[in-house]
C-alpha positions as CSV (number, residue, x, y, z in Angstrom):
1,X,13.8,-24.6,-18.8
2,X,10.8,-24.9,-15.9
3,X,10.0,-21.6,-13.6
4,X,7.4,-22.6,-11.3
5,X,5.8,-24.8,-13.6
6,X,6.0,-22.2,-16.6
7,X,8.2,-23.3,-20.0
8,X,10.0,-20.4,-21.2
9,X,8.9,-19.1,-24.3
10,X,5.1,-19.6,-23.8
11,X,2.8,-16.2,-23.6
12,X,4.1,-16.1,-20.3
13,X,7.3,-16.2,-20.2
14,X,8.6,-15.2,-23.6
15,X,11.3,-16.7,-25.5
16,X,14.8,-15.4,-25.6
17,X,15.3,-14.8,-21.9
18,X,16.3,-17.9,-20.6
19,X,16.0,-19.3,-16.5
20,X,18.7,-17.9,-15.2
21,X,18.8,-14.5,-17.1
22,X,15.3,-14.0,-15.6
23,X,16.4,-14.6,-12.3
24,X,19.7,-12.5,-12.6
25,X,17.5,-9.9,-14.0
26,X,14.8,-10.6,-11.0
27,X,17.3,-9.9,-8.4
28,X,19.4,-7.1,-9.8
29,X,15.6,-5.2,-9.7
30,X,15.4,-6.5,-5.9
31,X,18.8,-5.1,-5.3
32,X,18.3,-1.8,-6.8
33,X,14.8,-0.9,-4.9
34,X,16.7,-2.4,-1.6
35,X,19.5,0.4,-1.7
36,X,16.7,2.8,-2.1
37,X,17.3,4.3,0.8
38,X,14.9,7.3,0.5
39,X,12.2,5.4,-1.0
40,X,11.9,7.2,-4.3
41,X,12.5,4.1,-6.2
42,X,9.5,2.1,-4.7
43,X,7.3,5.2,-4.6
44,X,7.7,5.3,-8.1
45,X,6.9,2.1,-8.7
46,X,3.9,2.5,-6.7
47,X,2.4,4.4,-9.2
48,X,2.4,1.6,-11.4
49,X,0.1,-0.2,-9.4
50,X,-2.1,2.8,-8.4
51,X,-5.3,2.7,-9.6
52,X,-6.3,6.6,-9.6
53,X,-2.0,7.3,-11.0
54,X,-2.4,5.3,-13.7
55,X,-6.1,6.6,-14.7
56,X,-4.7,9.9,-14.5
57,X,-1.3,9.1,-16.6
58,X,-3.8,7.3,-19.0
59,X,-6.1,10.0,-19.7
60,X,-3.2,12.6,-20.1
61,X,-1.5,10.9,-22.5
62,X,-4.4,10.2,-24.2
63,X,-6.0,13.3,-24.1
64,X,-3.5,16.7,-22.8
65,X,-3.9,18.9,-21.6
66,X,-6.7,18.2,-19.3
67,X,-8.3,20.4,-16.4
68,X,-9.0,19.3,-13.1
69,X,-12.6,18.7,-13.7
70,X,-12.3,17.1,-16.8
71,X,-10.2,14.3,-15.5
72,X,-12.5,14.2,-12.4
73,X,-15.2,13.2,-15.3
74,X,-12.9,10.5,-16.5
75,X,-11.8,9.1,-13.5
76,X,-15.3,7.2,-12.2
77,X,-15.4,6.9,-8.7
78,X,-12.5,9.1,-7.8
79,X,-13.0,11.6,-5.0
80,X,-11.8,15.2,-4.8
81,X,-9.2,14.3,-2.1
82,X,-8.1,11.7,-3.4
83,X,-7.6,13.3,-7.2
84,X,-6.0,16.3,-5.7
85,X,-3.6,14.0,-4.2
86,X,-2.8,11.9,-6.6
87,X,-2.1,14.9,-9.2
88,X,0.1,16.2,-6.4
89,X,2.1,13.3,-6.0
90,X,2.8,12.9,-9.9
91,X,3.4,16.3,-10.5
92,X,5.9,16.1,-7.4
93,X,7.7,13.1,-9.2
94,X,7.6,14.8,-12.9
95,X,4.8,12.7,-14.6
96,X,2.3,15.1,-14.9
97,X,3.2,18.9,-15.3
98,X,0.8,21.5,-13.8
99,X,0.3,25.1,-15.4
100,X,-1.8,27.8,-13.8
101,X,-2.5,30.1,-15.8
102,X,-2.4,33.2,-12.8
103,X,-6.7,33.5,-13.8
104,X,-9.7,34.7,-11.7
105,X,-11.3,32.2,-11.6
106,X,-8.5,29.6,-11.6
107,X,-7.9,28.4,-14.7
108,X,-5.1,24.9,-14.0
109,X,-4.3,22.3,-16.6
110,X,-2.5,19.4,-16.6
111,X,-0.2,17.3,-18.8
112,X,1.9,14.4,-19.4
113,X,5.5,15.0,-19.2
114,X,8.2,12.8,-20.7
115,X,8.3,10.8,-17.4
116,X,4.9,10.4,-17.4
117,X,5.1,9.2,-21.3
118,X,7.7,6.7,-20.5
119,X,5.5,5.5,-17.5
120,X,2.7,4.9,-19.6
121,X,4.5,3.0,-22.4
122,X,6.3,1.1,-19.8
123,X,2.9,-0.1,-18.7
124,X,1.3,-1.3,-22.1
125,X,3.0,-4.6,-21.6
126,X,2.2,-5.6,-18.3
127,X,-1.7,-4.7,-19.4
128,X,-1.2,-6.4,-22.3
129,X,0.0,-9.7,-20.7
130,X,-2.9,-9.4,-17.6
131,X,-5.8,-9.3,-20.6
132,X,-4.0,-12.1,-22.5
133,X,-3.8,-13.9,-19.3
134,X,-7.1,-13.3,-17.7
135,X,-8.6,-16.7,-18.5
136,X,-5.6,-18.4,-16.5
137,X,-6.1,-16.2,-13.4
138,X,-9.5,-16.6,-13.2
139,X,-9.0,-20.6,-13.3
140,X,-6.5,-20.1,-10.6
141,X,-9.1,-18.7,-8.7
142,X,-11.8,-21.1,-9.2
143,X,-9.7,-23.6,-8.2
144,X,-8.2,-21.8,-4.8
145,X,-12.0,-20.5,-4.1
146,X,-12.9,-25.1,-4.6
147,X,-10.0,-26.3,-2.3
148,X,-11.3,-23.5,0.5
149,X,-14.8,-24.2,0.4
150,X,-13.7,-27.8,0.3
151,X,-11.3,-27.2,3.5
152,X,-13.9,-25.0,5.0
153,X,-16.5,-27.9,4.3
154,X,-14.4,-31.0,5.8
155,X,-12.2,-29.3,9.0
156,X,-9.5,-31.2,9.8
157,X,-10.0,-31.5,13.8
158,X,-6.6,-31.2,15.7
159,X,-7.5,-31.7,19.2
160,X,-7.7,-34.9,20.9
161,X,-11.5,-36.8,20.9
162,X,-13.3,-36.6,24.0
163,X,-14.2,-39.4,25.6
C-alpha cells in the first residue's frame, strides 16, 4: 500500500504495519494527547524534541551520576538559565533525579531515573531513522530551496497591466 508516496515496508515505513494500522495507530496517538487536558502529555513529549532535554537525558544515561557543571561541559552552547531550567523541568516530570547532598559548598548530582531510561530508549529509533534518512531530507531540501529561488526568480504578476 501507498502513504504519501511511501511503499510500506521500505526504510521508511517498515514492514508488518500495514496502511491502515498506521493510521489507526496515528490517530489513537492524536486522540490521546487531545484529552490531555492538563497538558502533561504534550509536555512530555516536548522533551523529545528539546534539544538541551535530550542532551541532558543523553549524557545521564550515558554517564550518572553527573554534577551540574559537568553536564554544563557536555552540553556546548547551553546557558546557565537555560540548563537550570531544563534540569528543573525533567526532574519535575521524573526523568532525571536530583540528590543534594546537604554540603557547604553545595555538592548536587544528578541521574537518570527509570523514566528518563525509557525516554532515552524510546528515542534511539527515531535518531536512528533521521541518520538513515538524512540523504533524503537533504534532497527534499535542495529541491524546495530550486523551486523557491525559481518562484522568487520568475514572479508571477497578479495585477492587471498598465496601459
Amino acid at each position: 500500500m501507498d502513504i504519501g508516496g511511501q511503499k510500506v515496508g521500505t526504510a521508511v515505513i517498515p514492514s508488518g504495519l500495514d496502511a491502515q494500522e498506521i493510521v489507526r495507530r496515528s490517530q489513537d496517538a492524536c486522540r490521546a494527547l487531545s484529552d490531555d487536558e492538563d497538558g502533561l502529555k504534550r509536555d512530555i513529549l516536548g522533551h523529545s524534541g528539546n534539544r538541551w532535554s535530550l542532551g541532558v537525558v543523553h549524557a545521564l544515561g550515558v554517564s550518572s551520576p553527573l554534577r551540574y557543571a559537568e553536564l554544563r561541559r557536555q552540553l556546548h552552547g547551553v546557558t546557565q538559565r537555560m540548563l537550570t531550567h531544563t534540569l528543573r523541568q525533567l526532574e519535575r516530570d521524573g526523568l532525571i533525579s536530583r540528590h543534594d547532598f546537604g554540603e557547604k559548598p553545595l555538592r548536587v548530582e544528578y541521574g537518570l531515573t527509570e523514566l528518563g531510561m525509557g525516554l532515552l530508549v524510546q528515542m534511539i529509533p527515531l535518531w536512528t531513522w533521521v541518520i538513515e534518512q538524512a540523504e533524503g531530507f537533504t534532497a527534499a531540501r535542495e529541491r524546495y530551496d530550486a523551486q523557491v529561488r525559481g518562484v522568487a526568480a520568475n514572479p508571477v504578476r497578479t495585477d492587471p497591466p498598465v496601459g
